[in-house]
Each structure stands twice: as C-alpha cells, then as structure tokens.
C-alpha positions as CSV (number, residue, x, y, z in Angstrom):
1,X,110.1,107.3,82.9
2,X,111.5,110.9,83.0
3,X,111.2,113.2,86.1
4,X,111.8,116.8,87.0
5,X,111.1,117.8,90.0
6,X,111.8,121.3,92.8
7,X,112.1,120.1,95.8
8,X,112.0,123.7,98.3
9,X,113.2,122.9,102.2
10,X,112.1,125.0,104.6
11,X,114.4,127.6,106.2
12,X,116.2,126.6,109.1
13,X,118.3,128.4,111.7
14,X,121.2,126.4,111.5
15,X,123.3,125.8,108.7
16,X,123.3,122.7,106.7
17,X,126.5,120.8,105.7
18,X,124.5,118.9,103.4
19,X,120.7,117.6,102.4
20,X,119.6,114.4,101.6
21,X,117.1,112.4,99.4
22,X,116.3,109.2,98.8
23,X,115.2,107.3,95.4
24,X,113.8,104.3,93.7
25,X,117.4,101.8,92.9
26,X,115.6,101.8,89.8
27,X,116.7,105.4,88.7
28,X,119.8,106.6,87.1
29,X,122.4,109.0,88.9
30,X,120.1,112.4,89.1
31,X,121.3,115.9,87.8
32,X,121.0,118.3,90.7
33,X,121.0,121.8,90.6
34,X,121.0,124.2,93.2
35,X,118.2,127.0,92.2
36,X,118.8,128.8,96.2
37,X,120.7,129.8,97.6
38,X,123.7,130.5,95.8
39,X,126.4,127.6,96.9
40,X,130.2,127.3,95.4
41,X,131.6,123.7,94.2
42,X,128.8,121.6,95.1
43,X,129.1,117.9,94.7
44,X,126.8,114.9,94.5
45,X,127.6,111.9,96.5
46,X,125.7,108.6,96.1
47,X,125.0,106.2,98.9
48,X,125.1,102.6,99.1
49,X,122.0,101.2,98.4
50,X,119.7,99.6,100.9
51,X,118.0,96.4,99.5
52,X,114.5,95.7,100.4
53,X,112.6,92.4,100.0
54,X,113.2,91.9,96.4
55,X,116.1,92.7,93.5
56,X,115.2,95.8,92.1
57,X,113.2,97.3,94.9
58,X,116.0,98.9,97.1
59,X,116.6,102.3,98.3
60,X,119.8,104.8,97.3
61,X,120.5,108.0,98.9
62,X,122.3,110.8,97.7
63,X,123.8,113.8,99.1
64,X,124.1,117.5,97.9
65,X,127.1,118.8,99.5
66,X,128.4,122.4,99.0
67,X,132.0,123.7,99.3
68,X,130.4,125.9,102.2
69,X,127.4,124.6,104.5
70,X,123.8,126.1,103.1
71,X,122.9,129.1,104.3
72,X,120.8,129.5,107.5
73,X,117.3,131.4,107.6
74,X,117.2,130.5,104.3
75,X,114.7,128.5,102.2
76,X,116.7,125.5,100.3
77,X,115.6,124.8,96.5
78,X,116.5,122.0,94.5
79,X,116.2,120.8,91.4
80,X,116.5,117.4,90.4
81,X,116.5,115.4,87.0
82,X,116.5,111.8,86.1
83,X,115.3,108.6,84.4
84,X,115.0,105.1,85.2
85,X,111.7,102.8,85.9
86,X,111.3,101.1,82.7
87,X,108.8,98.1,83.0
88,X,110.4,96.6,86.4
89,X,108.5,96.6,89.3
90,X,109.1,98.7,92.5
91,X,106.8,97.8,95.9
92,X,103.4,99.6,94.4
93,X,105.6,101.2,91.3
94,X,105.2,99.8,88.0
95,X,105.6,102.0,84.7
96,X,104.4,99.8,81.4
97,X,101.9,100.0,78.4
98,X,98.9,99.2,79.9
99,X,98.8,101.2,82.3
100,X,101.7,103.0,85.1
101,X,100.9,104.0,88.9
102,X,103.4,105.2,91.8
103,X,103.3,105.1,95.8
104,X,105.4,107.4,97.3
105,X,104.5,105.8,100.4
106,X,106.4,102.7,99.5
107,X,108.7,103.6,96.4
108,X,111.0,106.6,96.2
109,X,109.8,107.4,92.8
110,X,110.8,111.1,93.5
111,X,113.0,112.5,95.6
112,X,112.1,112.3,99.6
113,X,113.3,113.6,102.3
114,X,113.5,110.8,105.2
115,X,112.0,111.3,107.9
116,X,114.6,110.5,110.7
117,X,117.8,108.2,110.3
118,X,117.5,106.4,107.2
119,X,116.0,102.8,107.6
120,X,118.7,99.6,106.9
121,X,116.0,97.4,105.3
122,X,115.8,100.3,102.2
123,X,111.9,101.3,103.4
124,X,111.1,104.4,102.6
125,X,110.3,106.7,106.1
126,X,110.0,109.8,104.2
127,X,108.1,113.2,105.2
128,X,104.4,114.5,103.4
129,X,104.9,117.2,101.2
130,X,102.8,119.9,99.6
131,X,102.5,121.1,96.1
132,X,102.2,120.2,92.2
133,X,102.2,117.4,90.6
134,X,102.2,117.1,86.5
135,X,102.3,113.9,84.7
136,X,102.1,114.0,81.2
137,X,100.5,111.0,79.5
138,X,99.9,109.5,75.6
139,X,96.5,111.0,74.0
140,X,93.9,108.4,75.2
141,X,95.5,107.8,78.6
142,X,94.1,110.0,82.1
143,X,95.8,110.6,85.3
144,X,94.6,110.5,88.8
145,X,96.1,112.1,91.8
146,X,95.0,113.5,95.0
147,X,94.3,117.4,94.6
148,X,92.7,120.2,92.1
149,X,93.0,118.5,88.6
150,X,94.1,121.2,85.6
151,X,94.8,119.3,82.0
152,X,96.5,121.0,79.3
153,X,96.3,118.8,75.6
154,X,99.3,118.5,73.2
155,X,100.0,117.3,70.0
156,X,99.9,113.3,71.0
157,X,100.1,113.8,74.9
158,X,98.3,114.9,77.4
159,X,99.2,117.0,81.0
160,X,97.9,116.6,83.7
161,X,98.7,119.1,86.9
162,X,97.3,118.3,90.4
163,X,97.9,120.6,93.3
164,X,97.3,119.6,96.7
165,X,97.1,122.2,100.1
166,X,97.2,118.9,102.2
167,X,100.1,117.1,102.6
168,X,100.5,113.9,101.5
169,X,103.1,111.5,99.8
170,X,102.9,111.6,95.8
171,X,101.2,109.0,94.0
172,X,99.1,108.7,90.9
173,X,97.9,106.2,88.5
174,X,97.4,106.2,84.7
175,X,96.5,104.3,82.0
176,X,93.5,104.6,79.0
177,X,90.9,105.0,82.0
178,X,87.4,105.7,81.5
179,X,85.7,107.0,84.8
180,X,82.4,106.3,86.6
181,X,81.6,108.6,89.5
182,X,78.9,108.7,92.4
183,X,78.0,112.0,93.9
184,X,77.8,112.4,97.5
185,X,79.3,114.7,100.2
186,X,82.3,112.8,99.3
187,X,82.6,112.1,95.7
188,X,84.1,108.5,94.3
189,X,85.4,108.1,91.1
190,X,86.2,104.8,89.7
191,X,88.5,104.4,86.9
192,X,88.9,100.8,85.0
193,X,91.1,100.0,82.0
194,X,88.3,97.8,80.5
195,X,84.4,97.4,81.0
196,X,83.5,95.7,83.6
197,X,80.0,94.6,85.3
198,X,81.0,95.9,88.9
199,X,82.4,99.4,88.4
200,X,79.2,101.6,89.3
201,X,78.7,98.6,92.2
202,X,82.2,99.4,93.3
203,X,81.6,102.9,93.0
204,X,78.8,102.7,95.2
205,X,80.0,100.2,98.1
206,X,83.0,102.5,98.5
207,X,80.8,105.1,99.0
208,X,79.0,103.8,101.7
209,X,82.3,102.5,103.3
210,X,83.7,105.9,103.2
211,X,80.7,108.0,104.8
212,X,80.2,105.1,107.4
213,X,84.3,105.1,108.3
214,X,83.9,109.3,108.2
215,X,80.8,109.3,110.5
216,X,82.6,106.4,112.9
217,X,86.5,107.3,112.4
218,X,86.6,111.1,112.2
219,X,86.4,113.3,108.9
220,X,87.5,112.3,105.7
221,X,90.5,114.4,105.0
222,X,90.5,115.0,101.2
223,X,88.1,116.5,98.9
224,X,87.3,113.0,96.5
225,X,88.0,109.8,96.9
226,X,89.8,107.7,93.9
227,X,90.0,103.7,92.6
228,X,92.4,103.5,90.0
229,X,92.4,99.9,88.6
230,X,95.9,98.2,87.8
231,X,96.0,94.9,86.3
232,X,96.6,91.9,88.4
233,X,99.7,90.9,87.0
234,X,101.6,94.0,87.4
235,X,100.2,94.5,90.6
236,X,101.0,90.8,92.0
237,X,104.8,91.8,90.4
238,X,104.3,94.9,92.6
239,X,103.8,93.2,95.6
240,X,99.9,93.8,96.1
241,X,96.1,92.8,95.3
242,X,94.9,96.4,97.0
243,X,97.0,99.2,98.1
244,X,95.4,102.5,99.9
245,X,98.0,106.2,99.3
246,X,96.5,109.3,100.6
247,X,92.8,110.5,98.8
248,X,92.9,106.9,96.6
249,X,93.6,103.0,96.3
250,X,94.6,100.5,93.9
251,X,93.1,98.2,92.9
252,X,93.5,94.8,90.7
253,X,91.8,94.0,87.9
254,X,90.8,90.9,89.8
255,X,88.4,92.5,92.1
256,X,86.3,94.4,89.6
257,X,85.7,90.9,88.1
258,X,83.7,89.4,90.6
259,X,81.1,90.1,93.3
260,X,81.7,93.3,95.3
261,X,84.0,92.2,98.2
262,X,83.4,94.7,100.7
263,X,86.2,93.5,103.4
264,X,88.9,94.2,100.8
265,X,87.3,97.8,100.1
266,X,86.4,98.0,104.0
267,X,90.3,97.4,104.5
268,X,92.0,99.8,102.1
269,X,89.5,102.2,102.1
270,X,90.2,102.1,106.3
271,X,93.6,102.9,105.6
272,X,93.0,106.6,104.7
273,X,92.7,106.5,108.4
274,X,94.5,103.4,110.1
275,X,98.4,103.5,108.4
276,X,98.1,107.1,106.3
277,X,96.2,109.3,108.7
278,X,97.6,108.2,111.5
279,X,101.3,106.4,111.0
280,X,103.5,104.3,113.8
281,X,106.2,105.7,115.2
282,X,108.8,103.2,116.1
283,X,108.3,99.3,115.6
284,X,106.2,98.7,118.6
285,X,102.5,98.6,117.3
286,X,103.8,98.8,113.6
287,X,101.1,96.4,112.9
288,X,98.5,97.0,114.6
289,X,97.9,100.7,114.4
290,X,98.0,100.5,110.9
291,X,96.7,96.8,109.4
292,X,94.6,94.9,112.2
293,X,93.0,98.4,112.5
294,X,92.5,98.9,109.2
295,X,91.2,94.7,109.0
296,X,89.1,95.7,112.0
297,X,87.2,98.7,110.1
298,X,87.0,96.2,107.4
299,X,84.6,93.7,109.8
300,X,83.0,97.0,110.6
301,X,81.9,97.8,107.2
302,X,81.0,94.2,107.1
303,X,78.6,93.8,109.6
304,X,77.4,97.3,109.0
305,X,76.9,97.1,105.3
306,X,76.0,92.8,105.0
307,X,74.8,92.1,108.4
308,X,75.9,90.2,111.8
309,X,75.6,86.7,109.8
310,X,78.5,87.8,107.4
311,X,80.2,89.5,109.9
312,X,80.4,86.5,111.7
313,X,81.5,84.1,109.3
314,X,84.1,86.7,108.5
315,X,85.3,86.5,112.5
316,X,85.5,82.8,112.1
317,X,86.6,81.5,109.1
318,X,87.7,84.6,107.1
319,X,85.6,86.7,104.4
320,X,85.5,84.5,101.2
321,X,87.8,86.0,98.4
322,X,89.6,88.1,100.0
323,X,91.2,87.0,103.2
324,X,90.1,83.6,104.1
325,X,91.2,82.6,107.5
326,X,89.8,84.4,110.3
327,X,90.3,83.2,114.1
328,X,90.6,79.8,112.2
329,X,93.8,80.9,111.0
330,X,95.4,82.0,114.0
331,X,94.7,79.1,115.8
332,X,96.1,77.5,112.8
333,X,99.6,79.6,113.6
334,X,99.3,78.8,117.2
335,X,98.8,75.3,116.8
336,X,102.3,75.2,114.4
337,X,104.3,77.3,117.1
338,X,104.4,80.4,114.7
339,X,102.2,82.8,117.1
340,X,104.0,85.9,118.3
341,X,102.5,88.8,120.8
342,X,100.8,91.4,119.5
343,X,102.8,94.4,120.8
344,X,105.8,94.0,118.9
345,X,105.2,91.7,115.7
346,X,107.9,91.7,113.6
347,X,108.0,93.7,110.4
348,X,109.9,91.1,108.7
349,X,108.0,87.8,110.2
350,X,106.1,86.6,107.8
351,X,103.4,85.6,109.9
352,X,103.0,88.9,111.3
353,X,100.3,90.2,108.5
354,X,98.6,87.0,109.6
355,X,98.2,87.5,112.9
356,X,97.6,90.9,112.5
357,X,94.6,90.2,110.6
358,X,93.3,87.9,112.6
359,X,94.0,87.7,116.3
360,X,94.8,91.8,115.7
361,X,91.4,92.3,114.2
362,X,89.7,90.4,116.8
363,X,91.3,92.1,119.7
364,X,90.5,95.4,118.6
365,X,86.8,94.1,117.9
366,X,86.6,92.7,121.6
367,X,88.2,96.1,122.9
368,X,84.7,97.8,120.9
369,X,82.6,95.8,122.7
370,X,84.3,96.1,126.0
371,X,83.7,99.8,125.9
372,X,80.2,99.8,123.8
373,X,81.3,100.4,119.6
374,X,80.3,103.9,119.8
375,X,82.8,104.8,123.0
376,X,86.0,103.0,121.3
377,X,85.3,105.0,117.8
378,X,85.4,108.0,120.1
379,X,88.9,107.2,121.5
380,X,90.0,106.4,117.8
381,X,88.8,110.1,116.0
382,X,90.4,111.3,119.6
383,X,93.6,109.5,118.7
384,X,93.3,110.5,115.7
385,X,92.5,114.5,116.0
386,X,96.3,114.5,118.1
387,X,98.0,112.9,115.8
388,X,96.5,113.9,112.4
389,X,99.1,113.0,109.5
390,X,101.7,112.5,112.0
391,X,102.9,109.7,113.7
392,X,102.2,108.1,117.4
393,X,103.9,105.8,119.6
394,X,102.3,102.3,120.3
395,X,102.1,103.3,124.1
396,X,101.1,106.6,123.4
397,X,98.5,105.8,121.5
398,X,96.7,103.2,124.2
399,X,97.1,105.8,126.7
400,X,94.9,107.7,124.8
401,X,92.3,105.2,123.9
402,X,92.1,104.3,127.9
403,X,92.4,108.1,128.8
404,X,89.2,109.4,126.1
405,X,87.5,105.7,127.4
406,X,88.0,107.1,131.0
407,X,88.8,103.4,131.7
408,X,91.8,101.4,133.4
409,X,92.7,99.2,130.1
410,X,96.1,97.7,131.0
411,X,94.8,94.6,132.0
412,X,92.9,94.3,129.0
413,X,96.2,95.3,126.6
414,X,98.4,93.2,129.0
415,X,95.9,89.9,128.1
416,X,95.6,90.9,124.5
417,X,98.7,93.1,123.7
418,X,101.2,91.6,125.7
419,X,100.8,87.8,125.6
420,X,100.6,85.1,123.2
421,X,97.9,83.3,125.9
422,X,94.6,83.3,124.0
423,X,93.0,85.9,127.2
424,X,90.2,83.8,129.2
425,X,86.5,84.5,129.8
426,X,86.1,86.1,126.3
427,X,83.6,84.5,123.6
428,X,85.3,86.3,120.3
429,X,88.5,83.4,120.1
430,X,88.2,80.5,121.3
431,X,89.5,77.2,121.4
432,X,86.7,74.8,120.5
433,X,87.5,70.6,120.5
434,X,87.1,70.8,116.3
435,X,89.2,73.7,116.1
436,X,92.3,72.6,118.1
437,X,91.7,69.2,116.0
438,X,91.6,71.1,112.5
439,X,94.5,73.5,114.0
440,X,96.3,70.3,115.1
441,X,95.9,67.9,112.0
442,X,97.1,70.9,109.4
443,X,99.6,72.0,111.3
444,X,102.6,70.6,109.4
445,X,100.9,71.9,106.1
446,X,101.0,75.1,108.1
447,X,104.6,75.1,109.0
448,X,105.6,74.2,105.5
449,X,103.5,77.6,103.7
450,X,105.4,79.5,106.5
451,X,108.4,78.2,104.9
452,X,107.1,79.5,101.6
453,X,106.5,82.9,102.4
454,X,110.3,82.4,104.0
455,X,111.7,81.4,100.1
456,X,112.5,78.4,101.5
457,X,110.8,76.6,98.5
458,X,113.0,73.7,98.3
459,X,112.4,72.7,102.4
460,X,108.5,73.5,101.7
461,X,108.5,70.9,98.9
462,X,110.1,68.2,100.3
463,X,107.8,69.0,103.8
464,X,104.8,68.9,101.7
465,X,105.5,65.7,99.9
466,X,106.1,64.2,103.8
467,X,102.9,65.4,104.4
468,X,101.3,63.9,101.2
469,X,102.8,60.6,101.4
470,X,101.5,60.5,105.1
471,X,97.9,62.3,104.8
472,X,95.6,60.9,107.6
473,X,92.8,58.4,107.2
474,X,90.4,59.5,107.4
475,X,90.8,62.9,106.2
476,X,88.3,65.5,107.2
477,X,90.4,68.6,107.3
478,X,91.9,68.1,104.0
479,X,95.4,67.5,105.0
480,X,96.2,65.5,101.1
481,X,94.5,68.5,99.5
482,X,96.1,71.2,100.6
483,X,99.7,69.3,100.4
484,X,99.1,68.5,97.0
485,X,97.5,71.6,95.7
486,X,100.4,73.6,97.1
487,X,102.9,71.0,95.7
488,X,101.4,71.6,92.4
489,X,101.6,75.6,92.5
490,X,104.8,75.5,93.1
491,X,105.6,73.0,90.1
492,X,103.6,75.2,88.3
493,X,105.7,78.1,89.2
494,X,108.8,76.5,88.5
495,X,107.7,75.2,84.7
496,X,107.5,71.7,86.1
497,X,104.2,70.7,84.0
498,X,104.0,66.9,84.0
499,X,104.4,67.0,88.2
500,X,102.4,70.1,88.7
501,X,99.5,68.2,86.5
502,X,100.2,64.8,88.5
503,X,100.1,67.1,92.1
504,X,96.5,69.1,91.3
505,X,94.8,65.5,90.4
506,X,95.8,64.0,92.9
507,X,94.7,67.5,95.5
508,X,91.6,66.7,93.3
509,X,91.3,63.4,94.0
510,X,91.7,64.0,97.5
511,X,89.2,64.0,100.5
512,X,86.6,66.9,101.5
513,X,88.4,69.1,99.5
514,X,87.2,73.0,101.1
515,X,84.7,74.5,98.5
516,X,86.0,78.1,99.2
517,X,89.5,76.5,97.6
518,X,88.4,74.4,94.9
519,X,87.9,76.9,92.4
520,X,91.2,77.9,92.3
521,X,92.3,74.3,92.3
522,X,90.0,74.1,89.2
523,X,91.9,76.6,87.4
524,X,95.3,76.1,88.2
525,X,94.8,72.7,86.6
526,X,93.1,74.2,83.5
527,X,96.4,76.8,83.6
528,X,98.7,73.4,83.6
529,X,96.6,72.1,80.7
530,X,96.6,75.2,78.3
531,X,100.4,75.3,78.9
532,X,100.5,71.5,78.1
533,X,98.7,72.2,75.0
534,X,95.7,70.0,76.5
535,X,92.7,72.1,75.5
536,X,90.3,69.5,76.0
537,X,91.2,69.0,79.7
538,X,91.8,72.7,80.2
539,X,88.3,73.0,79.2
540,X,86.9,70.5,81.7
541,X,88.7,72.4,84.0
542,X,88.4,75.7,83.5
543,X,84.2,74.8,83.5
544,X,84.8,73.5,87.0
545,X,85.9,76.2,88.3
546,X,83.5,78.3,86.9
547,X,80.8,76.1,88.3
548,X,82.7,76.0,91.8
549,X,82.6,80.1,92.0
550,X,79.3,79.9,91.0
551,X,78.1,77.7,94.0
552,X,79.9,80.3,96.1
553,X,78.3,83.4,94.0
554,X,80.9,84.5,92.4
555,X,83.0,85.4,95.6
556,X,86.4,83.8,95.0
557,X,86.8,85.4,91.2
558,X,88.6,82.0,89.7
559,X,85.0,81.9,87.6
560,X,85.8,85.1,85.7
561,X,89.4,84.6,85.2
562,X,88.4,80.7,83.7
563,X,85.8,82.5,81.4
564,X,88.9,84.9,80.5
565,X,91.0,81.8,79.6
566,X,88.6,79.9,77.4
567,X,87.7,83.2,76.1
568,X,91.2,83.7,74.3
C-alpha cells in the first residue's frame, strides 16, 4: 500500500515549535515536505512506538520540526509520503487480494493528528477531518467511502475520489464488490465479494434499523449509509466480526451467510450514534456511552423489529448468533468474582465488553422504562445535539440525561452506575434459584475463559482439564461440555489434532450439551477431521452441524460454513 496524502492545519496565533502525527507501526519512515509556509532546515524525528494489544498493531509518532517555530496566523500544509501495510493485519486494517478496508478510527493508516496527549497503550485519539479521499483500485475492484463518489478509469485501475463536508475519520473498503441498494430517505447500499442469499435481506433490515434509530436517536448525520463485506478470516485477524466508522460498517462474510441477525446490525448500525457521534471523553463511561448503548439500541431494534418474545430472550439468555449471553452471562461473571462497576470498566479488562453488554445494556433498558422509552430517547438526541461529533464526559453526560428527564437520577446511577450490587426491587436482572445454581456450577469454566481472553492459555488448559476430570454428576448445566469443547479449540489452535479430536468427542459425548452450541461443536470436529485427512468423519460431522443450525433456523451460521467445507 502506497499513500500520499496533504494534510492543511488550521492557522493558529501562536507559533508552533513543531507538529505531530501519528501512523500505523506498519508503515515505513514517511517523506515529509513542507508545501506552507516556507520553513528552513526542517527535520523529521521518529517516536518510540507505542504497542497495542498485538505485534504489529502499535502506534509511531513523528515530528516535523523546523530550524525556526511555524509561523503564526498561518495555515500549516504538509505533505506526506509512504508505504507499508502489506497483508498484516492492523485493529480494522487489512490490505490483501481479496479484498482491503481501513478504520481511521482504530488504525493510523494516514497521518492523524491526536487529539490531546498521545495515549501509552498506542490507541489512536485522533481529531475528524474534512476533505478528499482517492483510492485507486485494480479494474474489477470498487471502493466505498463516506462522501460524494467521482471515479475516473485507467488503463488496468480504477480511481475513486470521495469528498466529504462532514468530518469524520477516513475509512473505506474495497475489493471486486458488486452492490445491492434500497431506496429510502436514507439510502443503503450493500456490497458483497460473492453472491449470497441475504444481501437484499440485509439491505432491507438495515434500512429499517436506521430510520427507526434516526426517528428514536436523533438525525442520521450522513447522506447514505454503507455495508462493505470483508471476509471472516481477515476480519477475525483484524480483531472484529462487525465494525461501525462514520456513514458505514463492516461486516464479515459470516453474517451474510446466515439468517438476518438483527442485534448485530442493531449494534453497529447504533454506533453511528453511540461511540462515533457522540465519543467519551476520559475513561469514566468509556464503555458505556459508546458499546452498552450501542447493545442497548441493538435490544431496541430487536423488540421493535421481531417483537417482545425475541426481545426477551435476547434480555435473558443473549440473541442466538451473535452475542449469546444476556443477564445470564453477567451473573455468570458475578458468580466467578469477575464483576466490576459500571462507571469505570476498565478498557483493558477483558471482561469489561462483557459486562458492558449485558448488565450495561440492561441498565440503560431499565433507565427507558423508568422514564417511559419515549422520554429517555429524548435525553439521548438532547445529549446528543450538545455534543455532536465531539466528545462528553461520563458525568456530564448523566447530568444531561437527568436534566432533559427533569428527574433526580443519582439514586438510580448510584444503584446501577456505581455499584457492583445487583440494585433491588427491579424485575429486568435478577437472581433466580436456577440461575445462581447455573452461575454457580460453571463458574470455574468461567474463570478459566477469562484466563483465555487474558493469553494465559497454558493456566486455562490445565484449569479446564480440573474441571473435566471433576464434571458434576449429574450434569445439567453442561459443566463436561463446555470444559471439553474449549479444551479441544485450543488443541485445535495449537495443531494438537489427535487431543483436540479426543477433547470434542468427549464435549460430544457429554451431558445436555446447549443446542445454541452444538453446531459449532459439530464443526470444529469436522475441521479436526479434514485436517486429519478423515473425510468420512468430517462428513458425519460437518452434516451435524448442519442439521444442528437447522433446528435453530439457521441462526448460529456453523450450517453454511459446514456446507462450505464439504463443498471444497
């Protein structure tokens, strides 16, 4: 990947000694040039670089420092040129054959300005901008960014130019799209690498989602909406199934394969509001101003679009094939002392998305019916019309919600916000004998995938094996299953096929295993099979779990990628 890119600074009245920008790890030492004003004996120094949660996915910043500070009252222009990317993954950044997209929100893949002192954990906190972007692509391959689209056709490539008035961070996608649009006050366009059977469905759910989130939520701030697909492996090696940027989203491959799964569309497409609209200022109510918010327009679009039933299922046990725990999974955390106060989750906790998810989603959901729905989506567009594309402080922002309510909330916040106490005489999350003895026999399986999402892989296994070797009898929360079947994944992982086979037979052999999980159970074991070079028994497999999706309708998606398998 080659860039070249003006970046202009406004004028200020004081002089600069130097500016600063950040990019990708991933990109060699830039070429700058200063196009204004004039400066003498300019130099380019390179910062250390700031290493986020994986190799490759850090942050460097560099310096452009003149002999002389820049001149005040003065608009600063620079031009910068570089190269870097290849195939290697960035947090949403990924640049390959099949197909290439970018997040400026998460990946310096052009040069930002930081918003503020420069994060230690190599996160970008960079500033919108305004102007052009122009990606050239191979013949056959189409572009998609937010703003007015020009293309211009060369010999063999194509450009594509996209301006944008409203300020947002850069992103795009591309690949050999073909498009499928619905009309409608706002227009959505979906663009797939391949056929599928649920683009125009797709197309139309996110529709609905988007007028029913603009009508409750407050205007929809862009002109189109996009959903560029990306496939699942590149976008797993990115660090995502779904990922919202200003005026589009992401999506995997995955999703277009199965049923229309309106909580992950209800979630992303609810970030255009909850975590780009309207962005946290400080860590305090990092979370859940931008994800429980966004999970809680997610049960909104649920209930609005599939009815109470689904939305309550959702509430309790999770949405099936997408995020599969609901208030059962935070009592699951609270049961394996990993719960933490909403207010100040963590960014680095694993457990935080979690409980953000969950216990986040539901709190906001009980603060909507405290008030009445329609009085809470009031205060939100009234949080959001002061603090359009800008950020807000957690504190700030409740005042606000209690101030447009016209309501004393700080005992509400204090029982939900503040405290780790499940709050009494509420009826959305509660503590029911079967779920404190479901929460309380998986407990130690929950402990040990917290140790997972840690990297402690090696203390997970030899937990899980504990837990195995000392399942409960009987069984009826599927203590053996989920030890074993996690056991086995991780063989699996690590290229350890005779115990990853051994470990999903005996998760299969296990007691009440959970229908929503046994289709991917199904086709891991198919997957240890075909590498095995046991087609037979990959075949049995890879039928069951097509037959276990199909009980649940095609929810959980293992069906299609089975069919995929035995397809090849």
């Amino acid at each position: 990947m080659t860039v070249s890119t003006l970046v202009t600074l406004p004028a200020q009245p004081a002089p600069r000694a130097a500016v600063e920008f950040s990019l990708s790890e991933q990109f060699e030492a830039p070429r700058v040039t200063v196009v204004r004003p004039r400066v003498e004996n300019m130099r380019v120094e390179r910062g250390a670089v700031r290493p986020y949660s994986r190799p490759g996915w850090g942050t460097v910043t560099w310096s452009v420092r003149p002999a002389a500070p820049f001149t005040p009252n003065v608009p600063i222009v620079l031009r910068v040129d570089y190269a870097g990317g290849g195939e290697r993954t960035g947090f949403i950044f990924y640049v390959g054959r099949d197909a290439a997209f970018a997040a400026g929100l998460n990946t310096a893949w052009y040069p930002e300005i930081e918003e503020g002192p420069l994060r230690p954990d190599g996160r970008v906190r960079g500033l919108r901008g305004r102007g052009m972007l122009s990606v050239t692509v191979p013949r056959g391959w189409r572009v998609h960014a937010p703003g007015e689209r020009a293309v211009e056709r060369r010999r063999g490539t194509v450009r594509y130019r996209f301006t944008t008035r409203t300020p947002v961070f850069f992103s795009f996608g591309a690949g050999p799209y073909t498009a499928t649009t619905v009309k409608g006050r706002v227009p959505i366009t979906v663009y797939v690498l391949r056929r599928h059977g649920q683009t125009r469905a797709v197309a139309e759910a996110s529709a609905r989602i988007v007028e029913l989130f603009s009508n409750a939520f407050g205007k929809y701030p862009f002109d189109s909406f996009a959903l560029a697909e990306v496939p699942s492996e590149a976008a797993n090696a990115a660090g995502f199934a779904g990922a919202s940027v200003d005026g589009m989203m992401f999506l995997s491959t995955e999703f277009l394969d199965k049923r229309v799964n309106v909580a992950y569309y209800g979630h992303e497409i609810g970030h255009q509001w909850f975590g780009n609209m309207l962005r946290v200022d400080g860590a305090a109510g990092s979370w859940m101003l931008s994800e429980a918010l966004a999970q809680y327009a997610s049960l909104y679009a649920v209930g609005e679009l599939e009815g109470s039933a689904a939305a309550e299922g959702y509430r309790r046990e999770g949405y099936p094939g997408y995020f599969d725990e609901g208030a059962a999974g935070y009592f699951r955390l609270a049961a394996a002392g990993l719960d933490h106060r909403l207010r100040d989750l963590p960014g680095d906790l694993p457990e935080s998305r979690t409980l953000s998810n969950t216990k986040g989603q539901l709190a906001w959901e009980m603060l909507a019916r405290t008030l009445g729905r329609s009085r809470f989506h009031a205060a939100l567009r009234q949080l959001i019309r002061e603090h359009r594309f800008g950020r807000v402080r957690w504190d700030d922002a409740l005042a606000s919600i209690a101030r447009t309510a016209g309501r004393d909330l700080q005992p509400f916040y204090a029982q939900w916000f503040d405290s780790t106490e499940v709050p009494p005489g509420q009826t959305i999350l509660q503590w029911t004998p079967e779920l404190h003895a479901m929460a309380d026999a998986l407990a130690e399986v929950t402990r040990a995938e917290s140790l997972l999402n840690r990297g402690q892989a090696k203390d997970a296994a030899e937990l899980l094996g504990k837990i195995a070797r000392e399942a409960p009898t009987p069984d009826p929360f599927a203590v053996a299953f989920r030890a074993h079947d996690d056991l086995a994944q991780l063989a699996f992982d690590d290229g350890d096929l005779a115990p990853a086979r051994s470990e999903i037979d005996a998760a299969l052999r296990a007691p009440n295993p959970p229908p929503r999980e046994l289709p991917s159970a199904h086709l891991l074991r198919g997957r240890i099979a075909l590498a095995q070079g046991d087609r037979a028994a990959a075949t049995e497999s890879l039928r069951a779990a097509i037959a276990a999706d199909d009980r649940l309708g095609n929810r959980i998606g293992a069906g299609i990628q089975a069919r995929a398998l035995l397809d090849r």
